[in-house]
C-alpha positions as CSV (number, residue, x, y, z in Angstrom):
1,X,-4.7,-2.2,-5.2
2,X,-8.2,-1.6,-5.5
3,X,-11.0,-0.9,-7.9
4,X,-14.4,0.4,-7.2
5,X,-17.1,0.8,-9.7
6,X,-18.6,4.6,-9.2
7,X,-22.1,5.9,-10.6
8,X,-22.5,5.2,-14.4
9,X,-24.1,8.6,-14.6
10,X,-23.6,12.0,-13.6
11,X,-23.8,12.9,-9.9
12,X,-25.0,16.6,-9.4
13,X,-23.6,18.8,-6.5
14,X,-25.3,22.2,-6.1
15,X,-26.8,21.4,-9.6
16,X,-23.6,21.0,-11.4
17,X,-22.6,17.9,-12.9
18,X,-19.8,16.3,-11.1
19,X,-16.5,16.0,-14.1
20,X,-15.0,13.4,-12.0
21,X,-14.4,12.0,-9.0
22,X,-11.2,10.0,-7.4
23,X,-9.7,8.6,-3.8
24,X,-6.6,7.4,-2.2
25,X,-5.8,4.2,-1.0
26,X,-5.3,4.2,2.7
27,X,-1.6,4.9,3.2
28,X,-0.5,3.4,6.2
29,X,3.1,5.6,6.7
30,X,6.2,2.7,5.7
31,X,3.9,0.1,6.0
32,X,3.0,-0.2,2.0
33,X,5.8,1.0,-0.5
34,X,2.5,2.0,-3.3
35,X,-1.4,1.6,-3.4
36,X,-3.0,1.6,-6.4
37,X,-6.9,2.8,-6.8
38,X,-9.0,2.5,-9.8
39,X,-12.9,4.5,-9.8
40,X,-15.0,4.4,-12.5
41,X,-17.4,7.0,-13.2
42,X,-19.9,8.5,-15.9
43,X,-18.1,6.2,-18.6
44,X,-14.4,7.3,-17.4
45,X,-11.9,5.8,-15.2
46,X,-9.5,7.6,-12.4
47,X,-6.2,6.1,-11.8
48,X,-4.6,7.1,-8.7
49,X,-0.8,6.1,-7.2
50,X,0.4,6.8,-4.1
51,X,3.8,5.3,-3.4
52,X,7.1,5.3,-0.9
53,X,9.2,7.6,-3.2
54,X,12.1,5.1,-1.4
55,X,10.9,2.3,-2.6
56,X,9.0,3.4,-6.1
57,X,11.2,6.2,-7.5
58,X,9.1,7.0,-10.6
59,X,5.3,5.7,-10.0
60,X,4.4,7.9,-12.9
61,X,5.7,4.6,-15.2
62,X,2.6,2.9,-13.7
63,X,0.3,5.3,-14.5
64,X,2.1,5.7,-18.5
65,X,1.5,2.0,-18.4
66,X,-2.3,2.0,-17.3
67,X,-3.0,4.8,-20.3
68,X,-1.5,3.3,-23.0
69,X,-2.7,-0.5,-22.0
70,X,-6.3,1.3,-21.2
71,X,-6.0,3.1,-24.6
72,X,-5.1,-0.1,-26.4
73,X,-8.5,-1.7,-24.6
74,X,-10.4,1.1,-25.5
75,X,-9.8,1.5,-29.2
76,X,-10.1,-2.2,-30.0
77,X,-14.0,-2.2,-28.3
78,X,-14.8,0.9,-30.2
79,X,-12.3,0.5,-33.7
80,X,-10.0,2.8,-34.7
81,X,-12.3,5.3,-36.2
82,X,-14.7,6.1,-33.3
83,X,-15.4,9.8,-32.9
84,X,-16.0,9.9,-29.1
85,X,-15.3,11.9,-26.1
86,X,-12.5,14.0,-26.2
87,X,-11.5,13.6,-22.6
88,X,-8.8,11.2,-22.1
89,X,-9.8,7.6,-21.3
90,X,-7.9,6.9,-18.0
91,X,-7.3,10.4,-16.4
């Protein structure tokens, strides 16, 4: 697992803002059954799973996990009325 704090602003490529931005955790073959990355950028984090579909049959639980626990995190900072971005919080 691993979690890298990105730019806290937009990045521009060819003068367009960047939406977002991810990566993979190095997936060394059968050597590691699942690596986990977190990036966090312009406000927004990127979960990303890679697994061993042997060995972690439904990774997608993980990720259901990290948006409702991420969700929970973010509507207690910001109260349950906040009006803000209507991107999802963890995509």
């Amino acid at each position: 697992m691993t979690n890298v704090a990105g730019p806290r602003q937009p990045i521009f490529l060819t003068g367009v803002a960047v939406d977002r931005v991810m990566f993979w955790v190095p997936h060394p073959g059968r050597q590691l059954g699942m690596g986990i990355s977190i990036l966090s950028y312009n406000g927004f984090a990127t979960l990303a799973v890679i697994a061993d579909a042997r060995l972690v049959p439904d990774p997608e639980a993980i990720t259901a996990a990290f948006n409702r626990e991420f969700a929970a995190m973010l509507k207690s900072v910001r109260g349950p009325h906040h009006e803000g971005h209507k991107r999802s919080p963890a995509q």
